[in-house]
C-alpha positions in Angstrom: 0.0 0.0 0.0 2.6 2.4 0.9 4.7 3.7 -1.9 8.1 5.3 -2.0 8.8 7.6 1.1 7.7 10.7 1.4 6.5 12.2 4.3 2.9 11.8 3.5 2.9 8.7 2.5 5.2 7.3 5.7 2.5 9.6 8.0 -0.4 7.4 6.2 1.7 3.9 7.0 2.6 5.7 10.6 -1.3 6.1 11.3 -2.6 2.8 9.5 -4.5 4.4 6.9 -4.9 2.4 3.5 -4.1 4.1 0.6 -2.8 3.7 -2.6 0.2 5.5 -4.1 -0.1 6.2 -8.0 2.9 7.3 -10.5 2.9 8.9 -13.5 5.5 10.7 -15.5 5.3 14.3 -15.0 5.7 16.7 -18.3 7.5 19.9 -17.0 5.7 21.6 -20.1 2.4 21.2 -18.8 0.4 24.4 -17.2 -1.4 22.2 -14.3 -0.1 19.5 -12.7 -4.0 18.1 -11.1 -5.2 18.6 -14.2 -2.4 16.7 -15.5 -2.3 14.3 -12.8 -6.3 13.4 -13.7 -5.2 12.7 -17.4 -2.5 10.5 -16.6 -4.1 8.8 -14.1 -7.3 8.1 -16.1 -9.2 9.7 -13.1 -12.5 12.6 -13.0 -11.0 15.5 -12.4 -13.4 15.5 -9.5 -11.6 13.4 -7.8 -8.2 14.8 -7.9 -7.2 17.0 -5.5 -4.9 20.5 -5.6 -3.1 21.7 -2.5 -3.2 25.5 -2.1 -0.6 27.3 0.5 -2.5 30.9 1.2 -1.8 33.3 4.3 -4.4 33.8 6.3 -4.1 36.8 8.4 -0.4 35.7 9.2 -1.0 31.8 9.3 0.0 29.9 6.0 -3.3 27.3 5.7 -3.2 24.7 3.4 -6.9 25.4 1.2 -7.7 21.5 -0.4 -10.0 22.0 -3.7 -10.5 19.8 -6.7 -8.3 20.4 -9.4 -11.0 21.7 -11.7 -12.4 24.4 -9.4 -10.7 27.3 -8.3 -10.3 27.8 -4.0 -12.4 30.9 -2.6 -10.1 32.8 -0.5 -13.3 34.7 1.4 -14.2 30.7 2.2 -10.7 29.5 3.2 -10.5 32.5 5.2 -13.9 32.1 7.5 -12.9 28.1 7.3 -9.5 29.3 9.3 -11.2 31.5 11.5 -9.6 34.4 9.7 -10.5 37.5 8.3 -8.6 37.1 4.9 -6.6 34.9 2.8 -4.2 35.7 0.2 -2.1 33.2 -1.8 1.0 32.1 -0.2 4.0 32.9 -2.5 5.7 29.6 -3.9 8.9 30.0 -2.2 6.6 30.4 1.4 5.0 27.6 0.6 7.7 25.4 -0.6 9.9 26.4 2.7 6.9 25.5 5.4 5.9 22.2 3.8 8.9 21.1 2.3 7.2 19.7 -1.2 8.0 21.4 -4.2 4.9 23.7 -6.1 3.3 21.2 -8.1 3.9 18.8 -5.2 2.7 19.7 -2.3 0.3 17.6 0.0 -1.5 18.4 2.6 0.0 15.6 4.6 3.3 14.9 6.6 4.4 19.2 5.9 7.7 20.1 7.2 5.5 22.8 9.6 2.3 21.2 10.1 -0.2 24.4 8.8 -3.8 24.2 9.2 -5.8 22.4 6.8 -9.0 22.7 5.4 -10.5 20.0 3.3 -13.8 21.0 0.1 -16.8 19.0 1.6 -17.2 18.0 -2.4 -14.0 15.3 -1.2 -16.9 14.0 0.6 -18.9 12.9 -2.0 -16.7 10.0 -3.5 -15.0 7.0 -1.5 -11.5 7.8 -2.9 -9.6 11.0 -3.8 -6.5 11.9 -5.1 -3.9 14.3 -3.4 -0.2 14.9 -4.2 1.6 12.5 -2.1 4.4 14.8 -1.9 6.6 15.1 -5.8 5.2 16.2 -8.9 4.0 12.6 -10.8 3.1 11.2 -7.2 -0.1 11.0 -6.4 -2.1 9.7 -2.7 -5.8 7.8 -3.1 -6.7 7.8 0.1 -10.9 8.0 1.3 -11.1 11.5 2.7 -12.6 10.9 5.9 -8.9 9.5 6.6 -7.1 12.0 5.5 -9.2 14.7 7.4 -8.2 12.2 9.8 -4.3 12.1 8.9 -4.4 15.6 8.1 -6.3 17.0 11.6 -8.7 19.2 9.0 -11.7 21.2 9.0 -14.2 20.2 6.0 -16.2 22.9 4.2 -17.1 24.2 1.3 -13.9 26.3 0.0 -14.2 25.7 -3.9 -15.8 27.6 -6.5 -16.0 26.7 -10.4 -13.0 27.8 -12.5 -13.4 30.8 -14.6 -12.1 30.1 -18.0 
């Protein structure tokens, strides 16, 4: 079940959550890795999973959205108990969790930030999430990894504007 270390993946073992780690090869050239990460997987877009670093009045908080919607900082920011969210620049983000952009997951971060979870993870029995490198992928249910990841769940996604 467990796939090559990373720190998500060894807190899932650590905890005893099942889960599966998928691999695909990541294409540096391409503009999103979920969206990529669903095509290469053969998996709805729904189910896949983007973490998003923002600052939320001083606290980086990890915002967890499917990869075809976009997260609603006003949401993320009432989820967190804040009064508002603004993205999290890449190098912030890469130097508290200690994943690379296009990598990060919400589990196992370098300095464990506050996580909240879309309630639309909710409505499937497994979800994809970054398992920590770009072409590494987590399906894990996601009532365990509210679990793993300590979150709050609520509704933090809107559609994508094109």
């Amino acid at each position: 079940m467990a796939g090559p270390g990373t720190p998500a993946t060894a807190l899932l073992t650590r905890l005893g959550i099942p889960h599966s780690v998928h691999h695909y090869a990541h294409d540096p050239r391409h503009g999103s890795y979920g969206l990529e990460a669903s095509a290469a997987l053969g998996v709805p877009p729904e189910r896949v999973f983007k973490t998003l670093i923002a600052d939320v009045d001083g606290t980086l908080t990890a915002g967890v959205v499917p990869v075809a919607c976009q997260l609603d900082l006003k949401a993320l920011a009432a989820a967190a108990g804040g009064k508002r969210a603004t993205m999290a620049g890449v190098t912030a983000a890469e130097r508290a969790t200690g994943y690379l952009a296009g990598g990060i997951s919400p589990l196992g971060q370098r300095k464990r930030l506050p996580v909240v979870v879309d309630s639309a993870a909710l409505d499937y029995g497994t979800i994809f999430c970054s398992g920590g490198r770009r072409g590494h992928e987590i399906e894990v249910a996601p009532a365990d990894l509210v679990r793993a990841a300590n979150a709050v769940v609520t509704a933090i996604s809107r559609p994508a504007t094109p």
